[in-house]
ChimeraX commands (.cxc) that place a marker at each C-alpha (Angstrom):
marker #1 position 13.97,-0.77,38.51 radius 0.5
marker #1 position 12.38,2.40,39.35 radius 0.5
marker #1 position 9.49,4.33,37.60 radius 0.5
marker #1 position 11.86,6.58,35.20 radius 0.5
marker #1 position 13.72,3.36,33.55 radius 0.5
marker #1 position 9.98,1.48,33.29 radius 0.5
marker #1 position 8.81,4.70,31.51 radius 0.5
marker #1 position 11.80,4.88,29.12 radius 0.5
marker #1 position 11.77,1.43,28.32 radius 0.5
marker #1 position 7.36,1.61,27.48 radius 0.5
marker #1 position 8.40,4.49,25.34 radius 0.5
marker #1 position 11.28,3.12,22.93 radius 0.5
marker #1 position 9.02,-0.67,22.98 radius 0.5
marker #1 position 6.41,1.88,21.59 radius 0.5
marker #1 position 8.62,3.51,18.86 radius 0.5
marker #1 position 10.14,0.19,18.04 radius 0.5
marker #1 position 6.64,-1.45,17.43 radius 0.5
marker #1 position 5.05,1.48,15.60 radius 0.5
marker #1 position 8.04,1.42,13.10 radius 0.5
marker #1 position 8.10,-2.08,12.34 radius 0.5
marker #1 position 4.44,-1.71,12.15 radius 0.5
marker #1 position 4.71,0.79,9.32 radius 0.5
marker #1 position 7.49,-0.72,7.52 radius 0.5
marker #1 position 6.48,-4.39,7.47 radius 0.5
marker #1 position 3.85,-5.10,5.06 radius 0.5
marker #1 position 2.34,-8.87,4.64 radius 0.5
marker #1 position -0.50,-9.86,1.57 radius 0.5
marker #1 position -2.70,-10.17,5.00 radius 0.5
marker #1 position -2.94,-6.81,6.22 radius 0.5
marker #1 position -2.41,-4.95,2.61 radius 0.5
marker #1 position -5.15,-7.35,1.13 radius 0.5
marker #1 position -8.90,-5.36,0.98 radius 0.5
marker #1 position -10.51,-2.92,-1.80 radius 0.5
marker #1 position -8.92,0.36,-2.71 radius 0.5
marker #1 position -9.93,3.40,-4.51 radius 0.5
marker #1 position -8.39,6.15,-6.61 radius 0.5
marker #1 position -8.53,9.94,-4.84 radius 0.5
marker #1 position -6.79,12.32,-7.21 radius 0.5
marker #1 position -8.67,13.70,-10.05 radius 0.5
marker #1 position -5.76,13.35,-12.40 radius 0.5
marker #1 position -5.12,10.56,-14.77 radius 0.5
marker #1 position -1.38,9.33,-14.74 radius 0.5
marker #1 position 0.46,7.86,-18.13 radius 0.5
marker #1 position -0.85,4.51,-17.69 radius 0.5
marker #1 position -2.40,5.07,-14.37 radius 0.5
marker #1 position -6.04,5.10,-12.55 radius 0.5
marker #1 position -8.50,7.59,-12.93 radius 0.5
marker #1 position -10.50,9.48,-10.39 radius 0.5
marker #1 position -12.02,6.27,-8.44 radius 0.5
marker #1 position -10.53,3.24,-10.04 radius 0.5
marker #1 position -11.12,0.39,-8.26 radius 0.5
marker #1 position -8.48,-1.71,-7.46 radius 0.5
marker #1 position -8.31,-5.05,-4.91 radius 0.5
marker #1 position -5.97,-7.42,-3.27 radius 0.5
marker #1 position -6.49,-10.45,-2.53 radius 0.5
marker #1 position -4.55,-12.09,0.52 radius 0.5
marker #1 position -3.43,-14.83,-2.11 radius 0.5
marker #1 position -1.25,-12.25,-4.34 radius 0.5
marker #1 position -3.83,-12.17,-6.86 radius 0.5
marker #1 position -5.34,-8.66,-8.10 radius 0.5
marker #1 position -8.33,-6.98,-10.01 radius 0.5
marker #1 position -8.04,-3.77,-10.99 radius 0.5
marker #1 position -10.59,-0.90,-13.45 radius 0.5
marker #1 position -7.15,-0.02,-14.71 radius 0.5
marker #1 position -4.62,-2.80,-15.04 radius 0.5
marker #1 position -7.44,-6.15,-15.05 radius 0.5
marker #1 position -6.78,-9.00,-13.59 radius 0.5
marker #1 position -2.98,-10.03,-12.00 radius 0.5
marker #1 position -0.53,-10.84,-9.74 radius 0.5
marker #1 position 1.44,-8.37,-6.88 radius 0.5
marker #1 position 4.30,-9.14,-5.17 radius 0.5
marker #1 position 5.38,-7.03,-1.53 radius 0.5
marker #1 position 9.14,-5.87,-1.69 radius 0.5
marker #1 position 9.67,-4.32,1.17 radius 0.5
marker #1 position 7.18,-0.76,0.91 radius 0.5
marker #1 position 6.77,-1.38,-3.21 radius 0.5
marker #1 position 4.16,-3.53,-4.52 radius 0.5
marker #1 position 4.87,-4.32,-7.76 radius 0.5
marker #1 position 1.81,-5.65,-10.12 radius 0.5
marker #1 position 2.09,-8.17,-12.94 radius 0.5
marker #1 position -0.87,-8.18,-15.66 radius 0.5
marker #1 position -1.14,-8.98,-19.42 radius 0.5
marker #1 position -2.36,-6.57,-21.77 radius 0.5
marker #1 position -3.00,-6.88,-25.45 radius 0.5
marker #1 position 0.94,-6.39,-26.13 radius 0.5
marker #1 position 2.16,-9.12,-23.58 radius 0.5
marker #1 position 2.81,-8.64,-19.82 radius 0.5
marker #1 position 3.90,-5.80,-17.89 radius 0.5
marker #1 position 4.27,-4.06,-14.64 radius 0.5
marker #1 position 3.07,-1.35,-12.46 radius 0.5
marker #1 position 4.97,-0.31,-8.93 radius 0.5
marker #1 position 3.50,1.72,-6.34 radius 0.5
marker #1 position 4.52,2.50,-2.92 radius 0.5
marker #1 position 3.09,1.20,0.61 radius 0.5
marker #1 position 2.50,4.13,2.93 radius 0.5
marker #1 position 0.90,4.34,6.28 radius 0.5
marker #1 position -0.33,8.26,7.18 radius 0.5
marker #1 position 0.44,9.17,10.94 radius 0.5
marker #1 position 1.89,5.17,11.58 radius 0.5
marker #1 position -0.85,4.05,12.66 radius 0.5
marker #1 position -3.43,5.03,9.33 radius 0.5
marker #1 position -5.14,2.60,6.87 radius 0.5
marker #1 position -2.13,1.90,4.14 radius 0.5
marker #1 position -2.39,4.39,1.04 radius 0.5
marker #1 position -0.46,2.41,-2.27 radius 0.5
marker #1 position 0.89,5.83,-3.93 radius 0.5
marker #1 position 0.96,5.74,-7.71 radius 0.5
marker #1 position 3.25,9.22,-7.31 radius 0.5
marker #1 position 3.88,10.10,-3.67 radius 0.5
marker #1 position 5.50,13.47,-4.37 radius 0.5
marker #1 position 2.20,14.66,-5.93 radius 0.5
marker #1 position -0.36,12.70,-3.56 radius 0.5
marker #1 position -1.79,10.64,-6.29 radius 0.5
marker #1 position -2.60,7.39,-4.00 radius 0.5
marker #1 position -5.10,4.26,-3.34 radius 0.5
marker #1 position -7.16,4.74,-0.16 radius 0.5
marker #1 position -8.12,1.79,1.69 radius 0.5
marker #1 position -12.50,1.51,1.76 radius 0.5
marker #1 position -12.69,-2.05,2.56 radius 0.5
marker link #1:1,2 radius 0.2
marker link #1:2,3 radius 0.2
marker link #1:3,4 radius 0.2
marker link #1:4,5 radius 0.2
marker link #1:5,6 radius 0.2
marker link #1:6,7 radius 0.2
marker link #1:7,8 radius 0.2
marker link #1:8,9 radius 0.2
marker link #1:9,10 radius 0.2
marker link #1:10,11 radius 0.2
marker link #1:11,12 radius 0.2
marker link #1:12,13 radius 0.2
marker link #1:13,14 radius 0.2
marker link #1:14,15 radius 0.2
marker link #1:15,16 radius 0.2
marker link #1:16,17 radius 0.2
marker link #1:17,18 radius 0.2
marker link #1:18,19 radius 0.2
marker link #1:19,20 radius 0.2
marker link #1:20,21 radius 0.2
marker link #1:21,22 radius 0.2
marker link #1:22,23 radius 0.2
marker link #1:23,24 radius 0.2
marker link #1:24,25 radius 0.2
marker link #1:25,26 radius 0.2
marker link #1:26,27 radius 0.2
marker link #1:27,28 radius 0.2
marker link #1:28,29 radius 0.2
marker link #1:29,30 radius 0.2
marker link #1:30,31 radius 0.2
marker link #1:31,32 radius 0.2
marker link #1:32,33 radius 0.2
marker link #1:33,34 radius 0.2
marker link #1:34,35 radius 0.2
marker link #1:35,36 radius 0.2
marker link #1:36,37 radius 0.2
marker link #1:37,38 radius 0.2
marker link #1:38,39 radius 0.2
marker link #1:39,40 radius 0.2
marker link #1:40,41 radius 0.2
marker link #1:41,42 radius 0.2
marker link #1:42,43 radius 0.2
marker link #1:43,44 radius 0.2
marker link #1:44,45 radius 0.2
marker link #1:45,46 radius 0.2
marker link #1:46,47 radius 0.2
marker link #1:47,48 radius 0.2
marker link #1:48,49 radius 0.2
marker link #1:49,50 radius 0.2
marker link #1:50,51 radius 0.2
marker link #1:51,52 radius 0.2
marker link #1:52,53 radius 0.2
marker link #1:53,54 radius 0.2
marker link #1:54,55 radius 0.2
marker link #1:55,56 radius 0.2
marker link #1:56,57 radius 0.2
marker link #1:57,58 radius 0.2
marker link #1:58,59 radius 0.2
marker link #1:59,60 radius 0.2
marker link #1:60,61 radius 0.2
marker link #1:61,62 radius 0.2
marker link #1:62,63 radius 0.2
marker link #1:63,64 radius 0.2
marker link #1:64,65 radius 0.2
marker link #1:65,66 radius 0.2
marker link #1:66,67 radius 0.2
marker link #1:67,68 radius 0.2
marker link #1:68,69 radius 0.2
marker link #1:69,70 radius 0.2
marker link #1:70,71 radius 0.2
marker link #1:71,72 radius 0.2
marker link #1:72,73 radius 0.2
marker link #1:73,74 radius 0.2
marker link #1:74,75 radius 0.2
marker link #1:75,76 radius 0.2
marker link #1:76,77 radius 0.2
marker link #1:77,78 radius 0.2
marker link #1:78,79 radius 0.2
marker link #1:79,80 radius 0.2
marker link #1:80,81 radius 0.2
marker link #1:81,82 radius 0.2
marker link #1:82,83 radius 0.2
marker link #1:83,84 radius 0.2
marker link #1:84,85 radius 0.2
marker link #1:85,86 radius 0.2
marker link #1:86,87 radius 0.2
marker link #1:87,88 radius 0.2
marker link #1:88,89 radius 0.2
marker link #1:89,90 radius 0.2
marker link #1:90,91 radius 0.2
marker link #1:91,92 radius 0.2
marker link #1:92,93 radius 0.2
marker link #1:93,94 radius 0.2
marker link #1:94,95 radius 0.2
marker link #1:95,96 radius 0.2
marker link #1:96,97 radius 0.2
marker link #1:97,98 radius 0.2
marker link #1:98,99 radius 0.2
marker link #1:99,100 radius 0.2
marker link #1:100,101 radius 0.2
marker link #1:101,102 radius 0.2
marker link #1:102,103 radius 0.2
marker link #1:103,104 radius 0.2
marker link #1:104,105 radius 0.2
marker link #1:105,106 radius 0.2
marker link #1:106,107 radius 0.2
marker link #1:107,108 radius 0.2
marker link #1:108,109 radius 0.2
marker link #1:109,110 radius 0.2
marker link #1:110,111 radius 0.2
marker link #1:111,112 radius 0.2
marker link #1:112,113 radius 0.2
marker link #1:113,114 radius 0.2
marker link #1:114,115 radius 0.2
marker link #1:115,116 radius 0.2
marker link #1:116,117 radius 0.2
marker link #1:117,118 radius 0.2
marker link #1:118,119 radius 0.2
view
C-alpha cells in the first residue's frame, strides 16, 4: 500500500468515527449537570439557568420538570415526570457543536434555546 491509500483510508476512519461519535448517544456519556443559557422562558420550559441533571441510571432532577425518568431515542431524549395533573413529557434534542463539543440538549434548536453541559 503506498502513502496516498494509507492517507485516504486515516481520513474516511476519521469521518466515520467522528459521525458515529456525534450521533450515538448512551445514559453514560449524556449523564452530568446541565444548565439553561437563553434568557427566554419557553411554554412549559426552563428559565435562564435551570438546573437540570442526568443520572447514568435514566433517572432525572430538574428546577423545571422535578424529579423523573429519560429515555435516549436516537438524538431525542424524551423526559417522563408527574406533575400535579398526572404524568407527562418533555423532548429535547441531543446536539454536539463542532463533533467533537460537550452535548447541548436543545429545548428549541431553531432559536438556540439549549442545556449546556457544566459538569
Amino acid at each position: 500500500m503506498n502513502r496516498r491509500n494509507i492517507i485516504i483510508i486515516l481520513i474516511v476512519l476519521f469521518i466515520t468515527l467522528s459521525l458515529a461519535y456525534d450521533n450515538i448517544y448512551t445514559p453514560r456519556f449524556i449523564s452530568g449537570t446541565y444548565i439553561y443559557h437563553f434568557p427566554s422562558a419557553v411554554a412549559e420550559g426552563p428559565n435562564l439557568n435551570d438546573k437540570l441533571t442526568l443520572n447514568d441510571d435514566g433517572n432525572f432532577e430538574s428546577d423545571t420538570w422535578g424529579k423523573g425518568t429519560y429515555e435516549i431515542n436516537g438524538s431525542d431524549l424524551e423526559l417522563t415526570y408527574q406533575y400535579e395533573l398526572g404524568n407527562a413529557g418533555f423532548e429535547l434534542t441531543i446536539y454536539r457543536p463542532m463533533f467533537w463539543g460537550e452535548p447541548h440538549l436543545y429545548v428549541v434548536k431553531d432559536l438556540g434555546y439549549y442545556f449546556a453541559k457544566v459538569d
